[in-house]
C-alpha positions as CSV (number, residue, x, y, z in Angstrom):
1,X,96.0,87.3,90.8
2,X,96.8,90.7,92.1
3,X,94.5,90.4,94.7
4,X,96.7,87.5,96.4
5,X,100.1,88.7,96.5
6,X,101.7,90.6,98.7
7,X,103.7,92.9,96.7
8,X,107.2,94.0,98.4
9,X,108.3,97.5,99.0
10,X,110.6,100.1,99.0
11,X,112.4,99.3,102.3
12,X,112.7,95.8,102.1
13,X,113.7,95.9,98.2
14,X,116.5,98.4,99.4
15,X,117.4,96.3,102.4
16,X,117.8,93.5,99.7
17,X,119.9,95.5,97.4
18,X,122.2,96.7,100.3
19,X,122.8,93.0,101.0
20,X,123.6,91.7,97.2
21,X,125.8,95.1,97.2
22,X,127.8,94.0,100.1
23,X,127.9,90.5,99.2
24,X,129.1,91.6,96.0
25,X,131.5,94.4,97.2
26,X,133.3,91.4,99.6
27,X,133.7,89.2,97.0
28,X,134.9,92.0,94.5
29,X,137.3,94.2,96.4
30,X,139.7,91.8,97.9
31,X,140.7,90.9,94.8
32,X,140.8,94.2,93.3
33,X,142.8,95.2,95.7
34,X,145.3,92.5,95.8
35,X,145.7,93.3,91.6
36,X,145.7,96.5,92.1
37,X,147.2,97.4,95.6
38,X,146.2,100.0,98.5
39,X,145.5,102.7,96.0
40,X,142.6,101.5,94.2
41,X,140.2,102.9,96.4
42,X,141.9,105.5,97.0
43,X,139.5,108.6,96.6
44,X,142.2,111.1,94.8
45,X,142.5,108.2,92.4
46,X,138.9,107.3,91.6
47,X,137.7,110.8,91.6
48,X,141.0,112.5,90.4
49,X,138.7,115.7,89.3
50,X,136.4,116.0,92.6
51,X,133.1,116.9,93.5
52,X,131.7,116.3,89.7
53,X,133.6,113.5,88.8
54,X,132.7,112.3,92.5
55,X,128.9,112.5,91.1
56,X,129.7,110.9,87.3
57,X,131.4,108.3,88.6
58,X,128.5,107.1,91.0
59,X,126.5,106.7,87.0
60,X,129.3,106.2,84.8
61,X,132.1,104.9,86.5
62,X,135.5,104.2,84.5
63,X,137.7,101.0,85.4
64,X,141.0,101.0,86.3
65,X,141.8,98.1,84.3
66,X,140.6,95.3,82.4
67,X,140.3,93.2,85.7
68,X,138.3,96.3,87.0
69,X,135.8,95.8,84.2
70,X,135.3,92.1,84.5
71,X,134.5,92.3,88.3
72,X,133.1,94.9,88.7
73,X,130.4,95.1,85.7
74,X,130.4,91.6,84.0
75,X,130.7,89.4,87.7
76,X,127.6,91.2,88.9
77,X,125.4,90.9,85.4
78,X,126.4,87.1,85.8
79,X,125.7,86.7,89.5
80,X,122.6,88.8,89.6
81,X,120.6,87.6,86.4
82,X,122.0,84.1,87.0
83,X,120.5,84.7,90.3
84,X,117.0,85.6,89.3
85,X,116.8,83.1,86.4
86,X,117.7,80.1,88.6
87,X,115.9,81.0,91.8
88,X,113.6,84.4,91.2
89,X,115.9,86.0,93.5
90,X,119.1,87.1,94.8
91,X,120.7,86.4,97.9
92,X,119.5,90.1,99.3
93,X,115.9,89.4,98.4
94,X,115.9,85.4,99.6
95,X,116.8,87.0,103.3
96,X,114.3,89.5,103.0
97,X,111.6,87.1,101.7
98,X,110.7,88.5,98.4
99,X,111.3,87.0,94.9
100,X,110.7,88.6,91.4
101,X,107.1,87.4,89.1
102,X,106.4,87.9,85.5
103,X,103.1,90.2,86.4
104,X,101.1,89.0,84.3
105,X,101.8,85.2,85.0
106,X,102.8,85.6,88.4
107,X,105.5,82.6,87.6
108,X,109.2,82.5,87.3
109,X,110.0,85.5,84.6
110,X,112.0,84.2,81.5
111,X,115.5,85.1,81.2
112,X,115.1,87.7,78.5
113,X,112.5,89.4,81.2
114,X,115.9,89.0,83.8
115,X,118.6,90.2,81.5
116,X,116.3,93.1,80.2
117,X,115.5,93.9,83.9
118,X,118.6,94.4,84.9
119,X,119.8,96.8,81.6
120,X,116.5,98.5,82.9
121,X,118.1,99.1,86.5
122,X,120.3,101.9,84.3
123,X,117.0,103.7,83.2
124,X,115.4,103.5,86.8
125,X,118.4,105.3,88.0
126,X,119.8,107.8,85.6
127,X,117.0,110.6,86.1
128,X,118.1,110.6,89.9
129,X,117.0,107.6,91.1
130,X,113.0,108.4,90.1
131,X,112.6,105.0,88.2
132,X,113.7,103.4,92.2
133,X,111.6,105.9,93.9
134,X,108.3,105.1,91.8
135,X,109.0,101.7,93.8
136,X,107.1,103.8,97.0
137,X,104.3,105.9,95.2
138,X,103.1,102.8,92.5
139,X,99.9,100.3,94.1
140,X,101.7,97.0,93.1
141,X,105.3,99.0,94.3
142,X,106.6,98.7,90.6
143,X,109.8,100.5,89.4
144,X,110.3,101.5,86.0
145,X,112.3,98.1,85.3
146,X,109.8,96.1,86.3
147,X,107.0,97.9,84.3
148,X,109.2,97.7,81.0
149,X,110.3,94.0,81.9
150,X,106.4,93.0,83.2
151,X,107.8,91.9,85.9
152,X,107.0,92.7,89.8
153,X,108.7,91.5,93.1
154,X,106.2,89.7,95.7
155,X,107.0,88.5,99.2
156,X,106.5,84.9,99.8
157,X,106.0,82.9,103.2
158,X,109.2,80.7,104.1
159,X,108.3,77.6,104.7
160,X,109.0,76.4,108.3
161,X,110.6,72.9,109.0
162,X,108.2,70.3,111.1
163,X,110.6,67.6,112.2
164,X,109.2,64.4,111.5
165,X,107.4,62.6,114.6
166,X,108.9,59.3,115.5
167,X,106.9,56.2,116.0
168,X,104.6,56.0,119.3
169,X,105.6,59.6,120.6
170,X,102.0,61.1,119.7
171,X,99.9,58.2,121.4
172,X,101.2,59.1,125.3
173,X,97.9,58.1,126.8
174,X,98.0,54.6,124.9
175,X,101.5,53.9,125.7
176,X,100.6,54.3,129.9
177,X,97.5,51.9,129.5
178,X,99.6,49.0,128.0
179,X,101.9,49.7,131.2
């Protein structure tokens, strides 16, 4: 099975994430802001104890309220593993072409394999991002979330639209004899 797929790499998985971030991030912040005014992202306010609290915050970051927590750690659990259930992938990884495999199978991963890859996502990046970085040094570019969920993220060919071919337009040369 290996042998067949085309497995996707750092770049393009990063590209992918940057996208669901923003995507995210613009659905997320206006109304965080709207609840909780101007000064939400204010930077004396979310890192009120600087450079460290700058750097914990980035790992553990603390709400500013209850809407806080619903949008910004439940709303992407939902969206993302609801994401990769239903279609293998999120909206990041559909543009870039890639989708997410059980490894062994190489079909749709179940959604214990989803839910436990994305609680996984916290182990690839608490020792400084290594469990991400493995992503560029592994042969079938597998982070640490995908080895403990057996999962692996593949590229796939988008299929390209043929317009259907009306009646009589392929037969030109038949069409001028019966003239």
């Amino acid at each position: 099975m290996s042998d067949k797929l085309e497995y996707a790499g750092f770049w393009r998985r990063v590209g992918a994430n940057l996208i669901d971030d923003l995507l995210i991030t613009a659905i997320t912040l206006p109304i965080l802001t709207e609840y909780y005014g101007w000064s939400y992202s204010d930077s004396e306010n979310l890192f009120p104890n600087g450079f460290l609290s700058f750097w914990l915050s980035l790992v553990f970051p603390l709400p500013a309220g209850s809407l806080d927590f619903w949008l910004s750690y439940f709303f992407p659990y939902i969206f993302v593993t609801s994401f990769w259930t239903w279609k293998q992938a999120t909206p990041g990884k559909m543009a870039v072409s890639v989708k997410i495999i059980d490894a062994k199978t190489g079909k749709a991963p179940s959604s214990g394999q989803c839910i436990g890859r994305y609680f996984a996502y916290l182990l690839s990046f608490l020792p400084l991002g290594l469990g991400f970085l493995w992503i560029a040094f592994d042969d079938r570019k597998r982070g640490w979330h995908d080895m403990l969920c057996r999962t692996a993220v593949v590229r796939y060919q988008k299929k390209k639209y043929k317009p259907p071919v009306p009646p009589g337009d392929g037969d030109e040369q038949n069409q001028e004899s019966r003239l």
